[in-house]
C-alpha positions as CSV (number, residue, x, y, z in Angstrom):
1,X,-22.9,-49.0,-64.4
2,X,-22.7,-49.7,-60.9
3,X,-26.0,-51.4,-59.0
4,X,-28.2,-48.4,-57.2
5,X,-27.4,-47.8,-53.6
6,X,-30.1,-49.7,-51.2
7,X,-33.3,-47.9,-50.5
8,X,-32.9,-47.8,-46.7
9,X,-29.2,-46.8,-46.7
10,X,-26.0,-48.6,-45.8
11,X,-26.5,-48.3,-41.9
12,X,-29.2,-50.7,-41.0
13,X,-31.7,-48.9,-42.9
14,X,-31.2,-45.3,-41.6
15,X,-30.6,-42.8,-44.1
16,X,-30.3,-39.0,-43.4
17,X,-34.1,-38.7,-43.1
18,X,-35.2,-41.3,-40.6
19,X,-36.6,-41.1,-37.7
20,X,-37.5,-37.5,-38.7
21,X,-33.8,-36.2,-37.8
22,X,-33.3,-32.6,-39.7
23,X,-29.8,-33.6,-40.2
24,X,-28.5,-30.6,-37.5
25,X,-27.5,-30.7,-33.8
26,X,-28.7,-28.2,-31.6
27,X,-25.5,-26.6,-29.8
28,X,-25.4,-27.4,-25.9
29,X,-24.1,-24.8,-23.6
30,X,-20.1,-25.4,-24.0
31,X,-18.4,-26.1,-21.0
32,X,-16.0,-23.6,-19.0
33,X,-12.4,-25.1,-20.3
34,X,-8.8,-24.7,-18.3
35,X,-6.5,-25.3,-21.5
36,X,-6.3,-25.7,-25.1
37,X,-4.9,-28.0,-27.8
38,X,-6.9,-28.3,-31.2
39,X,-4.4,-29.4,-34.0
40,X,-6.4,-28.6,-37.2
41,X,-5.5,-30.7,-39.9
42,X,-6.3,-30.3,-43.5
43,X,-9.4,-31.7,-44.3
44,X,-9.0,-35.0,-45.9
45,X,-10.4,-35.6,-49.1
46,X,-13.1,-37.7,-49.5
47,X,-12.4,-40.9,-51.6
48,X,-15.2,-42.5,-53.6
49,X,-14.3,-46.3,-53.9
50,X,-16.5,-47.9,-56.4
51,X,-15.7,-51.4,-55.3
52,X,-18.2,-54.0,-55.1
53,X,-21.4,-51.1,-57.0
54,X,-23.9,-49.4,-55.2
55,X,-22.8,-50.7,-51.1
56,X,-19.7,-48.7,-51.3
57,X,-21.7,-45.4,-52.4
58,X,-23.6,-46.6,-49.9
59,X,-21.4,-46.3,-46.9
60,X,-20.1,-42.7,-47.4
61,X,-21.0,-40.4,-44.9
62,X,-21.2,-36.5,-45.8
63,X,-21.0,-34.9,-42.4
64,X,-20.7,-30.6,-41.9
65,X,-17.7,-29.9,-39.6
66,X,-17.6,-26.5,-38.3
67,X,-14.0,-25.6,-36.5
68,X,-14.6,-22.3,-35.1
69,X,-16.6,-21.1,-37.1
70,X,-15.1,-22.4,-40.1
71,X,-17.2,-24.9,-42.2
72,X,-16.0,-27.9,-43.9
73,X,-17.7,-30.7,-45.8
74,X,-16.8,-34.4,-45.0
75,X,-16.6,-37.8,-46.4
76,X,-16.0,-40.5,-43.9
77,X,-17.0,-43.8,-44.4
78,X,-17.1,-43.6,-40.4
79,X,-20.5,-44.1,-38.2
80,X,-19.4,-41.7,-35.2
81,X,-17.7,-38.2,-34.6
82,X,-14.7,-39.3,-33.3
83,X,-14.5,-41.4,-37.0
84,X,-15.4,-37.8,-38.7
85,X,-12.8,-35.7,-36.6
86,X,-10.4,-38.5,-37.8
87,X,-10.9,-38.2,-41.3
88,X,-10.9,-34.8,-41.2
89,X,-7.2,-35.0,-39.2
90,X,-8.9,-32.9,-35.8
91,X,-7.1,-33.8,-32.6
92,X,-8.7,-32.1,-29.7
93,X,-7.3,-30.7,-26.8
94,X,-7.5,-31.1,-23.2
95,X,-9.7,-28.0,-22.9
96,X,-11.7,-27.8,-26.7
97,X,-15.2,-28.7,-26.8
98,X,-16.9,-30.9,-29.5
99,X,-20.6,-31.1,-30.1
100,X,-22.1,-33.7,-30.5
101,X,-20.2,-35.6,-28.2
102,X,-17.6,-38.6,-29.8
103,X,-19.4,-41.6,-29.3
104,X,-22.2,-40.3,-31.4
105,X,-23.6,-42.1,-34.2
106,X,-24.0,-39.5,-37.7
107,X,-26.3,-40.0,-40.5
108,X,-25.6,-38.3,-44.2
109,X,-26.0,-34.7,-43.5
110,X,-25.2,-34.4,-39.7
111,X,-23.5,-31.3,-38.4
112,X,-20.1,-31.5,-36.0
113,X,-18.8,-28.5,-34.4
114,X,-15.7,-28.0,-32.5
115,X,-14.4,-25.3,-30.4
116,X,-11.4,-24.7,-29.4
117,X,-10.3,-23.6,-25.7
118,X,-8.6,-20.5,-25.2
119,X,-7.1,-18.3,-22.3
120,X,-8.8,-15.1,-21.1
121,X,-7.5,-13.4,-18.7
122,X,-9.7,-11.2,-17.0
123,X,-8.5,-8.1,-14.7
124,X,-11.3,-6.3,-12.9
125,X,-10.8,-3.6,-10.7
126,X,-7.4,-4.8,-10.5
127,X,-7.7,-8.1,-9.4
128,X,-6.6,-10.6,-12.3
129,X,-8.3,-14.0,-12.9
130,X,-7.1,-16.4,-15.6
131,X,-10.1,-18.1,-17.4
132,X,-10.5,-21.0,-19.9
133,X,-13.4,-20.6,-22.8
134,X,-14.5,-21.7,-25.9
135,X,-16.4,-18.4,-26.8
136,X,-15.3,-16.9,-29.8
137,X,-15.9,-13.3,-28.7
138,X,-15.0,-11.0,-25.4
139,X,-18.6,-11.3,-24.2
140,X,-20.0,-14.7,-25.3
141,X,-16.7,-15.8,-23.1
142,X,-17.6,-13.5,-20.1
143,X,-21.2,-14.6,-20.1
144,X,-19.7,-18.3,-20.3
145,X,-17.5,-17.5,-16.9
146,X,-20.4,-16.3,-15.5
147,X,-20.0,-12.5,-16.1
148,X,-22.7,-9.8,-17.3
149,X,-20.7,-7.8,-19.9
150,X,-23.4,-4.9,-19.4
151,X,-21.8,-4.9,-15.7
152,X,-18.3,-4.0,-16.9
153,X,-16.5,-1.4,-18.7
154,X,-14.4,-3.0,-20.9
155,X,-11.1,-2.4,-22.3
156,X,-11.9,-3.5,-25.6
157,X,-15.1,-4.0,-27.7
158,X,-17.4,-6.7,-26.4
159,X,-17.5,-8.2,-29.9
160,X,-13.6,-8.2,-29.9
161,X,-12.5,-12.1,-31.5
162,X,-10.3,-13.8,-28.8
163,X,-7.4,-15.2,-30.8
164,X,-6.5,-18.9,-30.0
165,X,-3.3,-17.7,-28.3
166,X,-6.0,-16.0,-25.6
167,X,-6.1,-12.3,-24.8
168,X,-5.7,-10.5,-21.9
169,X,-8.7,-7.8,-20.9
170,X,-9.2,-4.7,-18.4
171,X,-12.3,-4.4,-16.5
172,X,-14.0,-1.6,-14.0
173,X,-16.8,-3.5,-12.0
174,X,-20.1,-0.9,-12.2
175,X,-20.6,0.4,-8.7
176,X,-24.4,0.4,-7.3
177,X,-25.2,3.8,-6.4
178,X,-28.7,5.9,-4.9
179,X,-29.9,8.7,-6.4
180,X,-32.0,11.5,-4.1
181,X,-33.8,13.9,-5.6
182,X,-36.5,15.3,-3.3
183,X,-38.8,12.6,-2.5
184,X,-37.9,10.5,-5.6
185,X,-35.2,7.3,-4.6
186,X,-33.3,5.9,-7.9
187,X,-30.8,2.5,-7.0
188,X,-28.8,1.7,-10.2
189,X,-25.3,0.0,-11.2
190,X,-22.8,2.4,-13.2
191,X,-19.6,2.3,-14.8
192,X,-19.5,5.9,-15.5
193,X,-16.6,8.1,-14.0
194,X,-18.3,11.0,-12.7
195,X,-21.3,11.4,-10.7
196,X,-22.6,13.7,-13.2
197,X,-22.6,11.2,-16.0
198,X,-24.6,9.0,-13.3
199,X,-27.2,11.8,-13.3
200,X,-27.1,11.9,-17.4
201,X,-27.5,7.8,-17.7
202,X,-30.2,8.3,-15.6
203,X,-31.9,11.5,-17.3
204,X,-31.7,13.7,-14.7
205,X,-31.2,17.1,-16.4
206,X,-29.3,19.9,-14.1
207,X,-29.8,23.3,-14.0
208,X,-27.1,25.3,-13.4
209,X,-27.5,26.1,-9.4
210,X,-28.7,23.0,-8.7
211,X,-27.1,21.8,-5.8
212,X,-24.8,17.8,-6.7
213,X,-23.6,16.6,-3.0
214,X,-20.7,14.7,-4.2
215,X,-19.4,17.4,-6.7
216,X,-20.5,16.6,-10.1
217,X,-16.8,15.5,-11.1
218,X,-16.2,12.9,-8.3
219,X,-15.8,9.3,-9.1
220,X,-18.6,7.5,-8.5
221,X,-18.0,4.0,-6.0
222,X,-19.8,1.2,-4.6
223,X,-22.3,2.4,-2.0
224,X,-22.5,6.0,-2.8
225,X,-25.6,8.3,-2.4
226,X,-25.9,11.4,-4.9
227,X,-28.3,14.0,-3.4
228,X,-29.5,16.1,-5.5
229,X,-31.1,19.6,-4.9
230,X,-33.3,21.4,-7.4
231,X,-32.8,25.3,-6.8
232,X,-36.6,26.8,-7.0
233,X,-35.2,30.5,-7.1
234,X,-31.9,32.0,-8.0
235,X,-28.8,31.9,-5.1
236,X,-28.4,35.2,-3.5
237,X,-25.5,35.6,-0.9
238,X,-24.8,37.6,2.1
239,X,-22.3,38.4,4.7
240,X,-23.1,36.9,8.1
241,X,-21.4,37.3,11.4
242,X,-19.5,34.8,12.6
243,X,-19.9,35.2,16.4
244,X,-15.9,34.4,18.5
245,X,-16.3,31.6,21.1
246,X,-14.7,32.6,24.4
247,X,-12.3,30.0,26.4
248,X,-12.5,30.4,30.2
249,X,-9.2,29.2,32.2
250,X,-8.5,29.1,35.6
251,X,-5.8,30.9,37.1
252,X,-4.8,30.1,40.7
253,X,-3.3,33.5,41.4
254,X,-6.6,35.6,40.8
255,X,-8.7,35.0,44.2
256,X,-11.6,33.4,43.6
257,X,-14.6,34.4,41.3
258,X,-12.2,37.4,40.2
259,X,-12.1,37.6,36.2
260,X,-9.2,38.8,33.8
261,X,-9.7,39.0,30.1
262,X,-6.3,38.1,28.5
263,X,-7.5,38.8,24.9
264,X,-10.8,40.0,23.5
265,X,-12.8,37.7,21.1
266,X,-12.9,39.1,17.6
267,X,-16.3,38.5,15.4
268,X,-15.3,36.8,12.0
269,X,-17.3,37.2,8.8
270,X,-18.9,34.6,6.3
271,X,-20.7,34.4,3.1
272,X,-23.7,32.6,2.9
273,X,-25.7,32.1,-0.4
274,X,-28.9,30.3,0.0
275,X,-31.9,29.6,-2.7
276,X,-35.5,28.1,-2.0
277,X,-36.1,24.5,-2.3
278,X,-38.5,22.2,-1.9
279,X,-38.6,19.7,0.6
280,X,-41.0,17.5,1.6
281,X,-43.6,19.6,-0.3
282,X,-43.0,22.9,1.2
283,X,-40.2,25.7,0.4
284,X,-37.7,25.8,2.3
285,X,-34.8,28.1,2.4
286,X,-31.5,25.9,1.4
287,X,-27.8,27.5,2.2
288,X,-26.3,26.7,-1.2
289,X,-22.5,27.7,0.0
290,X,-20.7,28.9,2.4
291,X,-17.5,30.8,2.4
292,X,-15.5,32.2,5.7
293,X,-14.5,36.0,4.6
294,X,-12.6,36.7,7.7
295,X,-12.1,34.4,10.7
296,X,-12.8,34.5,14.1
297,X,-10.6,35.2,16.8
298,X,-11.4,33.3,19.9
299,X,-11.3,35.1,23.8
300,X,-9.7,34.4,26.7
301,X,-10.6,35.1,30.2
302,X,-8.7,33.7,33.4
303,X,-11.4,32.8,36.3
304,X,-9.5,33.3,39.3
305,X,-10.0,30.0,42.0
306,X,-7.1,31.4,44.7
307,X,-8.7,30.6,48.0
308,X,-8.6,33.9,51.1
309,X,-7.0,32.7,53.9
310,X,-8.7,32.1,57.0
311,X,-9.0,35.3,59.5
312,X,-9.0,34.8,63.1
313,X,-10.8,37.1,65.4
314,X,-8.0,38.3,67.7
315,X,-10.3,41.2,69.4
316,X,-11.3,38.2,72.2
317,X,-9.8,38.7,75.6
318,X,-6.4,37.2,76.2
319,X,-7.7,34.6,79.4
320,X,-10.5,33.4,77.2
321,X,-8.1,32.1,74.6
322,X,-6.7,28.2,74.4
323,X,-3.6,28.7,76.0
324,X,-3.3,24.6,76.5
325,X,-3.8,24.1,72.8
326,X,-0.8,26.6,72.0
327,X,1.4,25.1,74.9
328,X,1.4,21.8,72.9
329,X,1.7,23.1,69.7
330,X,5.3,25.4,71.4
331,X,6.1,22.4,73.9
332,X,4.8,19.5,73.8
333,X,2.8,21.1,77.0
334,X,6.0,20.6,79.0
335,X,6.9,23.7,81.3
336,X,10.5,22.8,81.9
337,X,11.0,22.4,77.3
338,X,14.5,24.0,76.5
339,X,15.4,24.8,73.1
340,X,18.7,24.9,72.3
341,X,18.3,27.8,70.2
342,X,17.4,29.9,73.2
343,X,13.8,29.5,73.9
344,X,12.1,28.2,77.2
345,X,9.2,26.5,79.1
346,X,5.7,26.1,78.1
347,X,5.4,29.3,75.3
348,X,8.9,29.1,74.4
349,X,9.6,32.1,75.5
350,X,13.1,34.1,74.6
351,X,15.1,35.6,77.5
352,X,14.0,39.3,76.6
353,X,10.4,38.3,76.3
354,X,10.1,36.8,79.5
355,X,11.7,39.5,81.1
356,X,9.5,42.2,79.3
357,X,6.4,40.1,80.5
358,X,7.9,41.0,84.0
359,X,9.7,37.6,84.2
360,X,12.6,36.7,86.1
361,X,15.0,34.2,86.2
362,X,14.7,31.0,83.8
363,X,11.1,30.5,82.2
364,X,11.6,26.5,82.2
365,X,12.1,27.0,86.3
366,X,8.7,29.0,86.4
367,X,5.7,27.3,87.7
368,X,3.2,26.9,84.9
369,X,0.9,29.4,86.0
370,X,3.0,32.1,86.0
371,X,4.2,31.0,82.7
372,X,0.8,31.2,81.0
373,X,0.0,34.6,83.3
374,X,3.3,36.0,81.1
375,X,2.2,34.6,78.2
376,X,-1.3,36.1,78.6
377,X,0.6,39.6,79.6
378,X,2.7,39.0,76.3
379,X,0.1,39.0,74.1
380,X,-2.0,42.1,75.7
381,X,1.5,44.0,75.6
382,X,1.5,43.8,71.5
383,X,-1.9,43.9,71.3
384,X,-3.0,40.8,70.1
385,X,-0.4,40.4,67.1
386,X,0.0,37.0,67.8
387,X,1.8,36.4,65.0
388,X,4.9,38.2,66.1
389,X,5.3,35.7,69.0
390,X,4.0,32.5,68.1
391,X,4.2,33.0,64.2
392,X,3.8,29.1,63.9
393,X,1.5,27.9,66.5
394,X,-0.1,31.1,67.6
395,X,-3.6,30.1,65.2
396,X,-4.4,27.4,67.7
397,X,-5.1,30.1,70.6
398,X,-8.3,30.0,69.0
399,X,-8.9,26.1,68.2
């Protein structure tokens, strides 16, 4: 019968209850992995040499190894978890996680555990982001990348294994929204699809005339503020006047401050509903809805802005008037001025006009003073009308 193993153990004395060790390791937050590679082997079978008695007994370890999730018993006549994962034929991968870490010296009774890294690839709000995790489920992995699961609306279940091949996941980010109702102020996230299912998360019950500013079937988004109205009294509705705007133009062939209506404005009709409210602690009527019956037709008026010509008093006496000023507009103020077109002198007078003045001979070889003595004559002889013999230049008679 082989010798009794050693009191103290086969590893300088420690044995799988010194230094008060319960024989477990407490599981460290896993680090966030980029790739993954665990090779499981079978789990080699421990061998019990019983070479030399009790020493041999002495030296086997019995270690837990837990593979995600999957529990083994080892022998190993190893001292540190790389010598376990050996004997049990585990090869990790760039991106798997072990715990505790390899260099780590085990007593009889230690626990190892293993996890292996896999892809996630998470697409919120349509923006895809590939992750690398060592979480066994869809939300112990987004709580390792950093992600409240309560925050998104997930494709799948929350408690959804992710396979070692990875899995691919849809996400809607919830939106922070405010809630107004009367004097209350409600700020909350959401990852409902309507605003009224934002009201019912909430526990705000509706009545049926309550007023929802959006509509109760809009999609909630980031930012938004629901109002909502509570309706003291029942909606009652009315037709009200709608009262036609009138456009004024101008119109430069009406003289001035003279009016034409081009069409007549034309009173549309609306309904209004309206209920009592309260606001700020007092009622207050509250127009519910409005709906245009019967539109408007708008006016128009022309304002007329044609400016009256100037009138000229022509009832002063004929010597009095500015006989100069019209000889330079005609002439140039030159008595002998010949136009070829037949007219002479200082006034431009025609043949027939000078003679009817009483004129003889050539205008242009009058003296001046007789011409303007015609000229004055002239204009006495068609009483005044000016405009007949001077139609250009005849206005500056009286400058």
């Amino acid at each position: 019968m082989p010798p009794a193993p050693p009191a103290g153990g086969g590893r300088g004395g420690r044995g799988a209850g010194s230094g008060g060790r319960s024989g477990r390791f407490a599981l460290p937050a896993l680090p966030l992995l980029r790739s993954r590679g665990v090779v499981i082997g079978a789990v080699a079978a421990a061998v019990l040499l019983v070479v030399g008695g009790g020493t041999a007994f002495a030296m086997d370890q019995r270690i837990t190894l837990s593979v995600d999730g999957e529990r083994s018993t080892v022998h190993t006549y190893g001292a540190t978890v790389q010598d376990v994962l050996d004997s049990a034929g585990v090869t990790l991968g760039e991106h798997d996680v072990v715990a505790p870490s390899l260099d780590t010296e085990l007593d009889r009774g230690d626990n190892v555990l293993v996890r292996s890294g896999r892809p996630l690839t998470l697409t919120v709000d349509g923006k895809s982001k590939k992750h690398w995790v060592t979480a066994l489920t869809v939300g112990e992995a987004l709580q390792q990348i950093g992600r409240n699961p309560d925050s998104l609306k997930l494709s799948v279940s929350s408690d959804k294994a992710i396979p070692e091949s990875g899995l691919e996941v849809e996400a809607t980010a919830a939106r922070r929204v405010v809630i107004l109702r009367d004097r209350v102020r409600i700020e909350t996230a959401t990852t409902a699809e309507t605003v009224a299912q934002v009201l019912e998360d909430n526990g705000i019950d509706l009545g049926e005339h309550d007023k929802v500013k959006p509509k109760r079937d809009a999609e909630p988004t980031d930012g938004m503020v629901i109002e909502v109205t509570e309706l003291l009294t029942e909606p009652k509705t009315e037709e009200v006047p709608i009262e036609a705007e009138v456009e004024e133009r101008e119109n430069p062939d009406l003289p001035a401050g003279e009016e034409k209506v081009v069409q007549k404005p034309k009173d549309g009709v609306k309904k209004v509903t309206t209920a009592m409210i309260m606001k700020e602690g007092v009622k207050t009527e509250y127009v519910v809805k409005e709906e245009v019956v019967k539109k408007p037709v708008k006016g128009i008026t022309e304002i007329g802005t044609k400016e009256e010509a100037a009138t000229v008093d022509t009832s002063a006496e004929a010597s009095s008037l500015n006989w100069a000023a019209l000889a330079e507009c005609e002439s140039g103020g030159d008595p002998t001025a010949v136009n070829p077109a037949g007219y002479y002198g200082l006034y431009q007078f025609s043949m027939s006009t000078w003679q009817s003045a009483g004129g003889s001979g050539n205008p242009a070889e009058a003296p001046a003073s007789e011409q303007t003595m015609r000229a004055q004559k002239l204009y006495d002889m068609v009483n005044g009308n000016w405009q007949s013999q001077w139609p250009e230049c005849g206005v500056h008679l009286f400058d």
